[in-house]
mmCIF file of the C-alpha atoms, coordinates in Angstrom:
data_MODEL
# 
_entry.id   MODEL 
# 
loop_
_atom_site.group_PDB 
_atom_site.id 
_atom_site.type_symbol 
_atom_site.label_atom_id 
_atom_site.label_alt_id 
_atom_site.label_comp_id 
_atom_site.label_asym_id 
_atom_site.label_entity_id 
_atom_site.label_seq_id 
_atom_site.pdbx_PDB_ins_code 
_atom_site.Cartn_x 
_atom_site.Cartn_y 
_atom_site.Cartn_z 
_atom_site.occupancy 
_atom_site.B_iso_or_equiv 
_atom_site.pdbx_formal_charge 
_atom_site.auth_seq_id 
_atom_site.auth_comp_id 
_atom_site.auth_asym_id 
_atom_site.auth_atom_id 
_atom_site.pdbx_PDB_model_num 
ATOM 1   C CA . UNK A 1 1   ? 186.485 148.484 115.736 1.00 0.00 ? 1   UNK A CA 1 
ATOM 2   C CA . UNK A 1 2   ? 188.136 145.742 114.158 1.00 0.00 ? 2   UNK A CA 1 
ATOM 3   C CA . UNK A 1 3   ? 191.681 145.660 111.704 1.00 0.00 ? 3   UNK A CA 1 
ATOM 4   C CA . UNK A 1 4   ? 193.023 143.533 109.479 1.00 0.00 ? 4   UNK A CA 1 
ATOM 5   C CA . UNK A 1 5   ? 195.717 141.373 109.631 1.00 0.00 ? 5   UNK A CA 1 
ATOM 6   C CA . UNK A 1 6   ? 198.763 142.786 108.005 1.00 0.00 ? 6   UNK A CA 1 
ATOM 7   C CA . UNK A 1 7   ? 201.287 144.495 110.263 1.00 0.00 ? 7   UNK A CA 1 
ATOM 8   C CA . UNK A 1 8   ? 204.087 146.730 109.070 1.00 0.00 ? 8   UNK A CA 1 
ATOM 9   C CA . UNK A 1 9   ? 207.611 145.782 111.052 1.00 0.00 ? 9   UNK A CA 1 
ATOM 10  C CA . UNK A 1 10  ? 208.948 149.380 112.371 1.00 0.00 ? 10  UNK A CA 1 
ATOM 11  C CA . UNK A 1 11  ? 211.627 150.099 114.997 1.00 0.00 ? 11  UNK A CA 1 
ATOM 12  C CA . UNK A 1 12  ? 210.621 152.230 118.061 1.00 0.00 ? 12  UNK A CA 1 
ATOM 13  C CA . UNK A 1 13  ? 212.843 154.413 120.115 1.00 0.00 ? 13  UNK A CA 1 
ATOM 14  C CA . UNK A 1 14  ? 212.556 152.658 123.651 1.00 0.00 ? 14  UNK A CA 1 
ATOM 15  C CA . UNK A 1 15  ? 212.719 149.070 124.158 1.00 0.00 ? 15  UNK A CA 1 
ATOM 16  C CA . UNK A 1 16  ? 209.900 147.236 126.094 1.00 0.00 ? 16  UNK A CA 1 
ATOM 17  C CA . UNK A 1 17  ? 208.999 143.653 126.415 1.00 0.00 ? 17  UNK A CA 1 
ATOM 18  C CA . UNK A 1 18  ? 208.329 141.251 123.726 1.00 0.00 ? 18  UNK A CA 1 
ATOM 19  C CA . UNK A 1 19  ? 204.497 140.378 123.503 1.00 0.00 ? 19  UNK A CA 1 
ATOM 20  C CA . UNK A 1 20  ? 205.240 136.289 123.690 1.00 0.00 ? 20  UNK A CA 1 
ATOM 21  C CA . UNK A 1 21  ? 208.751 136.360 125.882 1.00 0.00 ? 21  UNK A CA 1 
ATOM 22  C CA . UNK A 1 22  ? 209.020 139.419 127.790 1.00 0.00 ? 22  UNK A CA 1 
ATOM 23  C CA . UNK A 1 23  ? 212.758 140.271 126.503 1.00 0.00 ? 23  UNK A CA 1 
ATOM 24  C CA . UNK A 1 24  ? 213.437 144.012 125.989 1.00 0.00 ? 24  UNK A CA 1 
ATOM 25  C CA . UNK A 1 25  ? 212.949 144.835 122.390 1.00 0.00 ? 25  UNK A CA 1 
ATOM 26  C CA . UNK A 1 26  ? 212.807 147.400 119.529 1.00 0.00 ? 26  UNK A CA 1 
ATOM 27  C CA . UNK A 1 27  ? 210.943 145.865 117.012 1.00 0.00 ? 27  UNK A CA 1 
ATOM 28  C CA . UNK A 1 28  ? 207.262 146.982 116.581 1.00 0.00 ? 28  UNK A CA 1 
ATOM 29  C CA . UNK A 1 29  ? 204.360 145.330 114.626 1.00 0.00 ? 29  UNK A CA 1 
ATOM 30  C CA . UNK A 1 30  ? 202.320 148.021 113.815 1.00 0.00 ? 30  UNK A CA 1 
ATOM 31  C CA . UNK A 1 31  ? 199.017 148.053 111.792 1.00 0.00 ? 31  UNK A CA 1 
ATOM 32  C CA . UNK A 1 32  ? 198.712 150.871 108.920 1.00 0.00 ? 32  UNK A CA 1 
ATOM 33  C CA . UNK A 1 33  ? 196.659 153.409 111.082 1.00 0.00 ? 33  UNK A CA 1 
ATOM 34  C CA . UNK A 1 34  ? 198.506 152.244 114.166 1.00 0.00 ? 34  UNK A CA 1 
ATOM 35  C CA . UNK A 1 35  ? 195.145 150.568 115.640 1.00 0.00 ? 35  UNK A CA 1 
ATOM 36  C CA . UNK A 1 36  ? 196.974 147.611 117.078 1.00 0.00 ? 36  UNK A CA 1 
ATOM 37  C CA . UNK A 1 37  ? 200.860 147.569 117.947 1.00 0.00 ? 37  UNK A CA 1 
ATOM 38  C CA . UNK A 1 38  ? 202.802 144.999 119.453 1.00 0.00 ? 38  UNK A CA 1 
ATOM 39  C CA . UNK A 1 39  ? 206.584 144.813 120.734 1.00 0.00 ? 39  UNK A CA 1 
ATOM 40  C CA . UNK A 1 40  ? 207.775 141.703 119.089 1.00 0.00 ? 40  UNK A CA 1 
ATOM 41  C CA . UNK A 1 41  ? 211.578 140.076 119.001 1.00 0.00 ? 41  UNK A CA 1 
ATOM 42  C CA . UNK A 1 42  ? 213.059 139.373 115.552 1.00 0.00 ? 42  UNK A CA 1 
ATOM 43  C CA . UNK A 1 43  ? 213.126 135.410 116.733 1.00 0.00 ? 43  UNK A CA 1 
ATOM 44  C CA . UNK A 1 44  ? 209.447 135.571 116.451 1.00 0.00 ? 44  UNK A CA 1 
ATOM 45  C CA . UNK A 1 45  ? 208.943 137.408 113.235 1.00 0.00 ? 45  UNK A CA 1 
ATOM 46  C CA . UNK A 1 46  ? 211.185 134.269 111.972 1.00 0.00 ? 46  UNK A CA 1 
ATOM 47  C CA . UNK A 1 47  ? 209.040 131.554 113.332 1.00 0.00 ? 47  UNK A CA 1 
ATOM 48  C CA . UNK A 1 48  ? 205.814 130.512 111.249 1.00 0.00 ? 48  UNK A CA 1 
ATOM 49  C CA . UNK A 1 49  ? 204.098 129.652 114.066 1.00 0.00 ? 49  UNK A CA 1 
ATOM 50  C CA . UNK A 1 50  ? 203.608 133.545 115.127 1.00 0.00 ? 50  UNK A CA 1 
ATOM 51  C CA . UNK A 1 51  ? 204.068 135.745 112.244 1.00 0.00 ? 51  UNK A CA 1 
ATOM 52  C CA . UNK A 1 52  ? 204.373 134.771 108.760 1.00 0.00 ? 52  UNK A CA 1 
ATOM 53  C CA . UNK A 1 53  ? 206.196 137.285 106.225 1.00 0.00 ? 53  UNK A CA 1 
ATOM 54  C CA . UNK A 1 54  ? 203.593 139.061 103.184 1.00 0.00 ? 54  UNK A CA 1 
ATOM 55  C CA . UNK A 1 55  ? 205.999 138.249 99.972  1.00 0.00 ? 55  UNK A CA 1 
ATOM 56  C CA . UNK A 1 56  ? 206.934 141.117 98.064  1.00 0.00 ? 56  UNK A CA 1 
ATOM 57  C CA . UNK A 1 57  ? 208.010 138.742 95.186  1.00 0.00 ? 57  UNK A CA 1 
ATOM 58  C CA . UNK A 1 58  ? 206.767 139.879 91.427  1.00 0.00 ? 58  UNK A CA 1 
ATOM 59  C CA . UNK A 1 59  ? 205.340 136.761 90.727  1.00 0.00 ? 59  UNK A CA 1 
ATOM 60  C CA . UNK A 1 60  ? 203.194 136.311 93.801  1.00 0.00 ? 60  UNK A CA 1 
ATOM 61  C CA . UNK A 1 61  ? 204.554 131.974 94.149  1.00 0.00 ? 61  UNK A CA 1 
ATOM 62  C CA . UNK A 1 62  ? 203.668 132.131 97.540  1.00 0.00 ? 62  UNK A CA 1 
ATOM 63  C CA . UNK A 1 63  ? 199.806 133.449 97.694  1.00 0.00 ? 63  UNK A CA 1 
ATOM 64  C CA . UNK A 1 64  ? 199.343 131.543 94.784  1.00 0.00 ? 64  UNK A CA 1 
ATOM 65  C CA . UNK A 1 65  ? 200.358 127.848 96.592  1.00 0.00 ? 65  UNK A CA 1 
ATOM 66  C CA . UNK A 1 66  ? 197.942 129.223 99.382  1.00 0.00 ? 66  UNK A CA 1 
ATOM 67  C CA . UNK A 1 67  ? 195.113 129.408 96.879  1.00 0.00 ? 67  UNK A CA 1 
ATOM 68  C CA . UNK A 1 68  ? 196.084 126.034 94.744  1.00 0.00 ? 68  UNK A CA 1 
ATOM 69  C CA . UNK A 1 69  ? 196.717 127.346 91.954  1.00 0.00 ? 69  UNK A CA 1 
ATOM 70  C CA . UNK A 1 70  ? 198.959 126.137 89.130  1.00 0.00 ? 70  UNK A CA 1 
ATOM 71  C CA . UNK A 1 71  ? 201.482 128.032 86.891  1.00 0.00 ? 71  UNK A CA 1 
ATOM 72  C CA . UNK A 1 72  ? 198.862 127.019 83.892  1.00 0.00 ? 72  UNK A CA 1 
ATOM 73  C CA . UNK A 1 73  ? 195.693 128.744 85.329  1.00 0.00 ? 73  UNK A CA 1 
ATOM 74  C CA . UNK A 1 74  ? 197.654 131.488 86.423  1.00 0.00 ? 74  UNK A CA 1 
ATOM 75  C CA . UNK A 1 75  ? 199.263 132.150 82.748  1.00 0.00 ? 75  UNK A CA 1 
ATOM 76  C CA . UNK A 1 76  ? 195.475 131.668 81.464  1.00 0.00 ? 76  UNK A CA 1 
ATOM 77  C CA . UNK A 1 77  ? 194.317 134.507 83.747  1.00 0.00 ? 77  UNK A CA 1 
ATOM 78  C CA . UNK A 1 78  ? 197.030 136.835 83.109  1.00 0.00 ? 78  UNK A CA 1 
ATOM 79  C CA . UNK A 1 79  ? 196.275 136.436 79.182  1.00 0.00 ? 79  UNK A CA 1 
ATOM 80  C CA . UNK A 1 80  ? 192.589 137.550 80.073  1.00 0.00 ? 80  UNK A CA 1 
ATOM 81  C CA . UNK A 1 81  ? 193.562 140.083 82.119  1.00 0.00 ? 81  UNK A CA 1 
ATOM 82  C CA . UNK A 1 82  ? 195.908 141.492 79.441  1.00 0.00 ? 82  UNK A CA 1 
ATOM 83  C CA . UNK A 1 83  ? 193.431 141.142 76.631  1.00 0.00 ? 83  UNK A CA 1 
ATOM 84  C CA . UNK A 1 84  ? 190.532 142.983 78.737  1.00 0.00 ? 84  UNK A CA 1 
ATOM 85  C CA . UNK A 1 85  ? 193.540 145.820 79.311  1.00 0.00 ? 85  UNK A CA 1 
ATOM 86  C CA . UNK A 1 86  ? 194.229 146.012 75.719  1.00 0.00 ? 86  UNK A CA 1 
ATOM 87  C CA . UNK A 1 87  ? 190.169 146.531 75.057  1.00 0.00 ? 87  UNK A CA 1 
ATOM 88  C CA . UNK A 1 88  ? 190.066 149.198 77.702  1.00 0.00 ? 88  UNK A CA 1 
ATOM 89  C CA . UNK A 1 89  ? 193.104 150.864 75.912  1.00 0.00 ? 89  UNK A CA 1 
ATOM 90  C CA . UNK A 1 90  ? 191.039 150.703 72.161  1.00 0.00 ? 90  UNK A CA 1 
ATOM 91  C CA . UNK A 1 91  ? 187.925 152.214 74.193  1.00 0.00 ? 91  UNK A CA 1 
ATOM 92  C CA . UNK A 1 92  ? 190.157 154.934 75.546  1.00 0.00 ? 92  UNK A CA 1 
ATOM 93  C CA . UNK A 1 93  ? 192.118 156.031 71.827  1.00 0.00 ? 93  UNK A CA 1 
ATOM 94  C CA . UNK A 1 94  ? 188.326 156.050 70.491  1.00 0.00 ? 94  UNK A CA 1 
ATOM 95  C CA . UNK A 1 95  ? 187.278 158.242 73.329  1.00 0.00 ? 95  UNK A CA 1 
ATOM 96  C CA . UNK A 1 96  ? 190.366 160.486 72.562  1.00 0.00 ? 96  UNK A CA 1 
ATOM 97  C CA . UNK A 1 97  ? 189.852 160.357 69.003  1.00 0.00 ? 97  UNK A CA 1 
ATOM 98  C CA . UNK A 1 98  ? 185.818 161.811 69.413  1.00 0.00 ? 98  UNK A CA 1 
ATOM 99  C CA . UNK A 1 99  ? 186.867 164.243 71.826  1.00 0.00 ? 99  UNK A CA 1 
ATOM 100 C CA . UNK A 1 100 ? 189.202 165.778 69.864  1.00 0.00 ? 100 UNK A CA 1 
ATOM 101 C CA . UNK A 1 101 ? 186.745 166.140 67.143  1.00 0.00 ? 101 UNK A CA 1 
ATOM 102 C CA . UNK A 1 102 ? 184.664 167.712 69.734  1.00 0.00 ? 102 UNK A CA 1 
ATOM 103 C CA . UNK A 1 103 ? 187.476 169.957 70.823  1.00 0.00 ? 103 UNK A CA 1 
ATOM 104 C CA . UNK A 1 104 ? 188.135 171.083 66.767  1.00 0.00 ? 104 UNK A CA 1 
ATOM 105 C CA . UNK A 1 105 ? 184.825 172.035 66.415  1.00 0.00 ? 105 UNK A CA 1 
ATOM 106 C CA . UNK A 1 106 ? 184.111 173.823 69.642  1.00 0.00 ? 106 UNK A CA 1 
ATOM 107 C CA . UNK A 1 107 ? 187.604 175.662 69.503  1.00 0.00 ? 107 UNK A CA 1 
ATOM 108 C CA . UNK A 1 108 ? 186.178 178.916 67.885  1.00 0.00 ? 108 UNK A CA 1 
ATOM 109 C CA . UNK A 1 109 ? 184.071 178.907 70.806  1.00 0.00 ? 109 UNK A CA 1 
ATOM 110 C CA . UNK A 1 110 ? 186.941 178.586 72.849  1.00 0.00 ? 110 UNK A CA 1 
ATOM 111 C CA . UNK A 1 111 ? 189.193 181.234 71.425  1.00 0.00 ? 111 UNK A CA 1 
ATOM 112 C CA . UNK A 1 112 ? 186.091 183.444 71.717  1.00 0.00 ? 112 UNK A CA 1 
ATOM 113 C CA . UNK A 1 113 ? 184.867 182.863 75.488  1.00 0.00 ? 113 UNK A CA 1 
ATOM 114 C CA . UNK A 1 114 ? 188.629 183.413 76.088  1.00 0.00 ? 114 UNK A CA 1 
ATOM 115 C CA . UNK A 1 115 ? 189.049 186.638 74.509  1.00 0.00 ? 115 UNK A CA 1 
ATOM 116 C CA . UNK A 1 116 ? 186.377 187.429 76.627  1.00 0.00 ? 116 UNK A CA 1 
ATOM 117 C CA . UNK A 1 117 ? 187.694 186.219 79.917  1.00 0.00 ? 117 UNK A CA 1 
ATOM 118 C CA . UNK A 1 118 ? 191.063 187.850 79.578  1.00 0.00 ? 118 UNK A CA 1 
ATOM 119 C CA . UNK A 1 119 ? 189.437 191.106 79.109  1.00 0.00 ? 119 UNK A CA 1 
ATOM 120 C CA . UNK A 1 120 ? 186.937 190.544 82.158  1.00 0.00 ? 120 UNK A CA 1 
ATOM 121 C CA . UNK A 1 121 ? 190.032 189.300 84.394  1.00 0.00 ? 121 UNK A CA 1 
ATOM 122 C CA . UNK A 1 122 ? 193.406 189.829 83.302  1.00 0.00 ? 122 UNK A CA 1 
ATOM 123 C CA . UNK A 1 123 ? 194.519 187.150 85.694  1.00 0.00 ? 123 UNK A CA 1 
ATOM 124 C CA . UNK A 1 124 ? 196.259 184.147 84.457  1.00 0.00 ? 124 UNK A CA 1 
ATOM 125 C CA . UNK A 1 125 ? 193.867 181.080 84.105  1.00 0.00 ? 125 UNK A CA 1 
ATOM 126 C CA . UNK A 1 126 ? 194.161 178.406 86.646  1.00 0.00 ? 126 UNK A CA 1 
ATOM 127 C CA . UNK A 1 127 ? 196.767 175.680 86.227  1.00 0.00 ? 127 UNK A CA 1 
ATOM 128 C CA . UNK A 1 128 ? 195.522 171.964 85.872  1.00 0.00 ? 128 UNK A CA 1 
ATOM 129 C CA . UNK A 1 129 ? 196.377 169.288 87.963  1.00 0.00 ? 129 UNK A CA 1 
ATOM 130 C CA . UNK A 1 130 ? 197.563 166.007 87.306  1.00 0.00 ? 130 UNK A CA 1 
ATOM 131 C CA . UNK A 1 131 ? 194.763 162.993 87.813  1.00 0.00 ? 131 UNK A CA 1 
ATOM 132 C CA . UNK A 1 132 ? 197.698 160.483 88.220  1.00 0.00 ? 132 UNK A CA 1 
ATOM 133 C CA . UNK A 1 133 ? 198.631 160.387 92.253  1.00 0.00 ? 133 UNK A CA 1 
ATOM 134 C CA . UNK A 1 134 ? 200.603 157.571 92.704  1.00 0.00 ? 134 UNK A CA 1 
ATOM 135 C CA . UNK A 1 135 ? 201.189 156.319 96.877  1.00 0.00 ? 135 UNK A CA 1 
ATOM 136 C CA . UNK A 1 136 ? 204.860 155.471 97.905  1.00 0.00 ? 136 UNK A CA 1 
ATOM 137 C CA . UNK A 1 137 ? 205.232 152.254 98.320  1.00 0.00 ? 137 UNK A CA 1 
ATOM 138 C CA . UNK A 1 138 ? 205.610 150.766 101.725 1.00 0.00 ? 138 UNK A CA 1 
ATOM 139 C CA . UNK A 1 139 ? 209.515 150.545 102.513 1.00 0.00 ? 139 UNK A CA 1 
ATOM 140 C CA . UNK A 1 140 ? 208.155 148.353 105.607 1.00 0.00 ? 140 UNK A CA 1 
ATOM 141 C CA . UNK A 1 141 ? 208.304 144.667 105.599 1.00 0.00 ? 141 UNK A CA 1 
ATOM 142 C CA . UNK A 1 142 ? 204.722 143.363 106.135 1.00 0.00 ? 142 UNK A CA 1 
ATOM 143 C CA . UNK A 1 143 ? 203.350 140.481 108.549 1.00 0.00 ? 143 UNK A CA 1 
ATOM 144 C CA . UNK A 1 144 ? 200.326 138.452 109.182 1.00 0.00 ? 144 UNK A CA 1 
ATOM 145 C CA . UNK A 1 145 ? 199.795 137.465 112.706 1.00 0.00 ? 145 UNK A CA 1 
ATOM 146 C CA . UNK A 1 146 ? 199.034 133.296 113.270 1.00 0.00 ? 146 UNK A CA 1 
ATOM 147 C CA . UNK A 1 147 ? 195.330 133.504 113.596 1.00 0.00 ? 147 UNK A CA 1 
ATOM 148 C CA . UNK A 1 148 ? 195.536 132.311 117.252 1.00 0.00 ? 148 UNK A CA 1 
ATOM 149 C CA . UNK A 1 149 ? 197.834 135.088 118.203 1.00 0.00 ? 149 UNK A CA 1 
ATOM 150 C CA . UNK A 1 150 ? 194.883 137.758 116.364 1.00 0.00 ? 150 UNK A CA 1 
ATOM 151 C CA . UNK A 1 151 ? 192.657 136.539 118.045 1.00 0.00 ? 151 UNK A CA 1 
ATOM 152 C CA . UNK A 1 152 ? 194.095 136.850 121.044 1.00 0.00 ? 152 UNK A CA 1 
ATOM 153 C CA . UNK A 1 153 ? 194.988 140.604 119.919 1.00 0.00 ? 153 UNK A CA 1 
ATOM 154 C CA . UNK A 1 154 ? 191.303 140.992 118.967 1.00 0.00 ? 154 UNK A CA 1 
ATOM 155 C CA . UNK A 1 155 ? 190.044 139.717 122.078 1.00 0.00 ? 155 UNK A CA 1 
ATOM 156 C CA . UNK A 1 156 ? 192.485 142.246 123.830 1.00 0.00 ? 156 UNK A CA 1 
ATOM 157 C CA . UNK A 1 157 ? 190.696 145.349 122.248 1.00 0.00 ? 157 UNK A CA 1 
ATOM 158 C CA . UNK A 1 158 ? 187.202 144.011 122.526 1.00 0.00 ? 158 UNK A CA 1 
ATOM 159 C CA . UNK A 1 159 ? 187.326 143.934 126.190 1.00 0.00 ? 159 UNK A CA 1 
ATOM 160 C CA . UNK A 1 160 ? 189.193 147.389 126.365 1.00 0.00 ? 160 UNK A CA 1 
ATOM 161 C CA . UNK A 1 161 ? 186.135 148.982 124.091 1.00 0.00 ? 161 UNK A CA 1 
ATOM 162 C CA . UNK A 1 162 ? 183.916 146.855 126.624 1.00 0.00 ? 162 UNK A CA 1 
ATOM 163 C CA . UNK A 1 163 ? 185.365 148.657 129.371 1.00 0.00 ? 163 UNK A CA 1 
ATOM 164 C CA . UNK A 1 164 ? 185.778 151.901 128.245 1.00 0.00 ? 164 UNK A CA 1 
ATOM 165 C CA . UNK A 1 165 ? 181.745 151.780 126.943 1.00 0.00 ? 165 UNK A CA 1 
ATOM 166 C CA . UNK A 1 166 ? 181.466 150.326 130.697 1.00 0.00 ? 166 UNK A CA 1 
ATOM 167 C CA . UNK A 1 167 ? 182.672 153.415 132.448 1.00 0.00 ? 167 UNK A CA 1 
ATOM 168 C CA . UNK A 1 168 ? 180.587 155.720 129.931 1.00 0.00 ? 168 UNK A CA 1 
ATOM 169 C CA . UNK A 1 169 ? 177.473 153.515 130.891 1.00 0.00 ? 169 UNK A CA 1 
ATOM 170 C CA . UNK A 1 170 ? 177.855 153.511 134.345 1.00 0.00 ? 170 UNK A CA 1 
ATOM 171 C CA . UNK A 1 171 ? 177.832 157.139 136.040 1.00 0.00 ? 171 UNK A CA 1 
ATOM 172 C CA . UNK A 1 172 ? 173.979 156.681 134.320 1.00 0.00 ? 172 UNK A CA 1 
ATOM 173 C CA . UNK A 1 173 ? 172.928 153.392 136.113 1.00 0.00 ? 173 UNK A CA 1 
ATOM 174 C CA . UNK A 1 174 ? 170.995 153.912 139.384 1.00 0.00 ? 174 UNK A CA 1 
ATOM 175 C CA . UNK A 1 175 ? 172.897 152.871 142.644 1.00 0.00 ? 175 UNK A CA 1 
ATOM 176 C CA . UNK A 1 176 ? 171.806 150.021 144.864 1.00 0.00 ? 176 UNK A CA 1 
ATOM 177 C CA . UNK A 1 177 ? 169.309 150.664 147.452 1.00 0.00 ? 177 UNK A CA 1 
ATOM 178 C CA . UNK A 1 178 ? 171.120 151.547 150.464 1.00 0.00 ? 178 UNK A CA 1 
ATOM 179 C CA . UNK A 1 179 ? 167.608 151.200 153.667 1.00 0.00 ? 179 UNK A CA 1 
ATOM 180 C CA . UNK A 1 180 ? 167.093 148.194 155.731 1.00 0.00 ? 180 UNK A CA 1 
ATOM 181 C CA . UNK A 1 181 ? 164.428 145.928 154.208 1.00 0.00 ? 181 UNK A CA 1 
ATOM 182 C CA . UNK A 1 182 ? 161.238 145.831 156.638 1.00 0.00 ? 182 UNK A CA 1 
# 
């Protein structure tokens, strides 16, 4: 089972020992389903080298000088993007607009089928939900591990699967011959 490499900086209630220098610490790096988790000192979290901050920033300078891209090509893709949003927004009032055509001339069906249904059931009719659930932000700052240092984390819970599927596998194996050869 693999994860990605974006860990969430948390504090723990018991210190233990740094992953890199051993120093008692309360700093965690923690993935989002807590898959991997390592004890880390805030020293480390500053240096490059190990961990390297995920900007928060609104304009996103520092994933776009990873990718190479200038401020010109990123101007000319937010102008497409916005122009494709204002399209969807057009498609959207049109859909509105035939739907409530729809709605004016199926409403004396309506009223009717609910005439009906409140003297069937003269419980209340079921209250609609809202489609818009937005997720709370993350109030954690997030990290990506150097990729030497997730490997090394990688590598760690490969061989721990390996060995757990090792002592599944093995009660099943036969045992070694135990009578003197002749």
């Amino acid at each position: 089972m693999s994860f990605t490499n974006l860990y969430y900086k948390r504090t723990a209630g018991s210190s233990k020992a740094c992953y890199v220098c051993y120093k008692p610490t309360t700093t965690v790096l923690a993935t989002i389903n807590t898959v991997d988790f390592l004890y880390t000192c805030d020293g480390h979290l500053k240096d490059s080298n190990f961990a390297s901050q995920v900007g928060e920033s609104g304009d996103g300078a520092e994933g776009t000088r990873k990718m190479g891209l200038s401020p010109e090509e990123l101007a000319k893709v937010k102008a497409e993007w916005e122009e494709k949003q204002k399209k969807k927004a057009e498609k959207e009032k049109e859909k509105e607009k035939e739907k409530a055509d729809e709605k004016e001339k199926d409403k004396d069906k309506d009223k009717e089928k609910e005439k009906e249904k409140k003297e069937s059931s003269k419980s209340p009719p079921p209250a609609s939900t809202s489609s818009g659930t937005s997720t709370p932000a993350p109030t954690h700052e997030r990290y990506t591990l150097h990729r030497d240092f997730f490997a090394m984390r990688l590598g760690e819970h490969r061989r721990r699967r390996q060995a757990a599927q090792a002592k599944e596998i093995a009660p099943r194996l036969p045992s070694a011959p135990t009578g003197n050869i002749s």
